[in-house]
N, C-alpha and C positions, 0 to 999 in steps of 0.2 A: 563438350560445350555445356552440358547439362550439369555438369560438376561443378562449374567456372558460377552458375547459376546459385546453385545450391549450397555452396562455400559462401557467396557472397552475403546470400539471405542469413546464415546463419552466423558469419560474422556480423552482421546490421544488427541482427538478434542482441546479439552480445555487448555491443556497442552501447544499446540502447537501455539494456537492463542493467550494465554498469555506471550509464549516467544517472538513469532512476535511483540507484541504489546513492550515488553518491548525491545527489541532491537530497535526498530522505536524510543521509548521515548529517550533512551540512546543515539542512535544518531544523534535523533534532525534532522531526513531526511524526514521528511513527505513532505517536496516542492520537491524533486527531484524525480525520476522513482528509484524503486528498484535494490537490485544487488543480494540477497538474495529471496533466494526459498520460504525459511518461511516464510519473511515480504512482498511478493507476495499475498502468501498462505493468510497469517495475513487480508491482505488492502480487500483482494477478499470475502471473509467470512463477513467484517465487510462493504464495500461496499465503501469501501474509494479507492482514487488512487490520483496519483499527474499529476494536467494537463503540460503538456509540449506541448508549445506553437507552432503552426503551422505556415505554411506559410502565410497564410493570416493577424495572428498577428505580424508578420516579418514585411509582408510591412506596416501595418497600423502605427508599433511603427518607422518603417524610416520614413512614409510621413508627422508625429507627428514630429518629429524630425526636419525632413527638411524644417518647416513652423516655426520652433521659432526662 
C-alpha cells in the first residue's frame, strides 16, 4: 500500500514539473522572476532561476554608460 502512496506522489511530482515547464516554454519567461507558484515550484526542482540584476550591476551598466 505504501508503494500505491509513493508512486502516486511521485507521479503528482511529475505532473506538476511538466506543467511548470510547459507554461515557462509557452511563455517564453525564463529571463524574468516568476509570478506563478508551479513555475516557482518548476525552476526549483530543475535548479534553474532568472538572475535579476542588483545594485552593483546598476552602477556598473551607468559608469559603462556614462564613459561612451
Amino acid at each position: 500500500m505504501i508503494e500505491v502512496y509513493a508512486l502516486s506522489a511521485a507521479l503528482g511530482f511529475l505532473a506538476m514539473v511538466a506543467l511548470g515547464i510547459h507554461r515557462e516554454e509557452t511563455a517564453r519567461s525564463m529571463t524574468v522572476p516568476t509570478s506563478d507558484r508551479i513555475a516557482r515550484g518548476t525552476r526549483a526542482a530543475n535548479g534553474v532561476y532568472a538572475r535579476i540584476p542588483g545594485v552593483i550591476q546598476e552602477v556598473l551598466q551607468e559608469a559603462e554608460a556614462a564613459t561612451r
